[in-house]
TIVODO-436812 format. One record per residue (C-alpha): residue number from 1; residue in one letter; x, y, z. Coordinates in Angstrom, 1 decimal. Layout:
N
   pos   code        X        Y        Z
   NUM      A        X        Y        Z
...
END
This chain:
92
   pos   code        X        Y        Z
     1      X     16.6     25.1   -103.5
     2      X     17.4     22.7   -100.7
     3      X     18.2     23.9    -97.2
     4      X     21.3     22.7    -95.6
     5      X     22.7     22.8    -91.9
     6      X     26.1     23.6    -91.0
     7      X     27.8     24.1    -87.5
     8      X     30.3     26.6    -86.4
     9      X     32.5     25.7    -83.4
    10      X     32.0     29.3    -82.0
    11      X     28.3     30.6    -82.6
    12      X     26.6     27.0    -83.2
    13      X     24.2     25.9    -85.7
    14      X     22.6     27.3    -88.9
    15      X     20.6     27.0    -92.2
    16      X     22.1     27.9    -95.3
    17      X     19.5     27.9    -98.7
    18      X     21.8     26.4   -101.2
    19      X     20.5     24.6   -105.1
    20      X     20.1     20.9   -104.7
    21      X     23.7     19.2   -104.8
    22      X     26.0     22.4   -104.6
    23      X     26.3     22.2   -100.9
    24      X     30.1     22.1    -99.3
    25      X     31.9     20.1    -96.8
    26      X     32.6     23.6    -95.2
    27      X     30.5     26.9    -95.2
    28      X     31.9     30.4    -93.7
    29      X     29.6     31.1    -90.7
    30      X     27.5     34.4    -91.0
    31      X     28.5     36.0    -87.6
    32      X     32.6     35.3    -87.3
    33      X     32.8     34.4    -90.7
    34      X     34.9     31.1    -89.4
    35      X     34.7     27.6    -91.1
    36      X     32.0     25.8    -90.4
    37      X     31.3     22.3    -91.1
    38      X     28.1     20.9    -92.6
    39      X     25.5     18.7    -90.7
    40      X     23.6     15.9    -91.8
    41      X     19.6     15.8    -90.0
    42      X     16.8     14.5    -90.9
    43      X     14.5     16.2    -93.3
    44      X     12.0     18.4    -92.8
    45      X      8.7     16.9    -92.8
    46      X      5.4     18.7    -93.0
    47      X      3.3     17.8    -90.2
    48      X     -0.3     16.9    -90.9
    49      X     -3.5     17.7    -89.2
    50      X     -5.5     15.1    -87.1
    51      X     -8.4     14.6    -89.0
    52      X     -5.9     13.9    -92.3
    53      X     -4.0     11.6    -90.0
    54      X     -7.0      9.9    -89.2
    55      X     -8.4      9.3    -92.9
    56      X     -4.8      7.5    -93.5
    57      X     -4.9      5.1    -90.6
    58      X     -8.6      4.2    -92.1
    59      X     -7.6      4.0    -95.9
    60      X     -4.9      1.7    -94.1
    61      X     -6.8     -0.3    -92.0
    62      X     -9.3     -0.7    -94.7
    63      X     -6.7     -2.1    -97.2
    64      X     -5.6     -4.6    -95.1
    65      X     -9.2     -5.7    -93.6
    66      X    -11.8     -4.1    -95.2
    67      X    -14.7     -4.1    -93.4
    68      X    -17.6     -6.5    -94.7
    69      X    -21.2     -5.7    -95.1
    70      X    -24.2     -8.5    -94.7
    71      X    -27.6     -6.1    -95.4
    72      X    -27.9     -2.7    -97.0
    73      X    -27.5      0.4    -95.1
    74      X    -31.2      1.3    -93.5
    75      X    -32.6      4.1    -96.3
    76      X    -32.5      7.9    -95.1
    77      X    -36.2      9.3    -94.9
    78      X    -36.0     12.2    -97.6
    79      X    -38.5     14.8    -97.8
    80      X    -40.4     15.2   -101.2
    81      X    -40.0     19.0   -100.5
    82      X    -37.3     20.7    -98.5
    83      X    -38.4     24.4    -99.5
    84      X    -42.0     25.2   -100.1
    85      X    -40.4     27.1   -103.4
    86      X    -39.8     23.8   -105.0
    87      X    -43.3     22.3   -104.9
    88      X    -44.2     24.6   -107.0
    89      X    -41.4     23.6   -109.8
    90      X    -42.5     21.2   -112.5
    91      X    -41.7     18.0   -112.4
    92      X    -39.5     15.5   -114.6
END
């Protein structure tokens, strides 16, 4: 199902669910029940959030000048045991 946008002369615009391809030229409005003729727009697009913006622009940027390492990351400190529960399990 597409949605299509016609325009009567009288009560102005509205959507009209319709299967993809079946729309016509001309569409009786829903309120006078006049001829009303269809609209072309844009599509709808789904906006996205910032942060998912943001992880495009990177996955862009990075594709175009990815960013070039000389040394290793410094290692994170780890802690043998987080929980005092896993001292006590046995070791591989």
């Amino acid at each position: 199902m597409a949605t299509y946008e016609y325009l009567c002369s009288r009560c102005g615009s509205f959507d009209v669910k319709l299967a993809i391809g079946t729309a016509p030229k001309t569409y009786g409005c829903p309120v006078c029940t006049g001829a009303a003729r269809r609209v072309y727009s844009s599509p709808g697009v789904t906006l996205t959030s910032h942060a998912v913006a943001a992880l495009h622009v990177r996955e862009e940027q990075a594709r175009e000048a990815p960013a070039v390492v000389s040394q290793l990351p410094p290692r994170r400190r780890v802690h043998p045991h987080p929980h005092p529960a896993l001292s006590r399990l046995p070791r591989l």
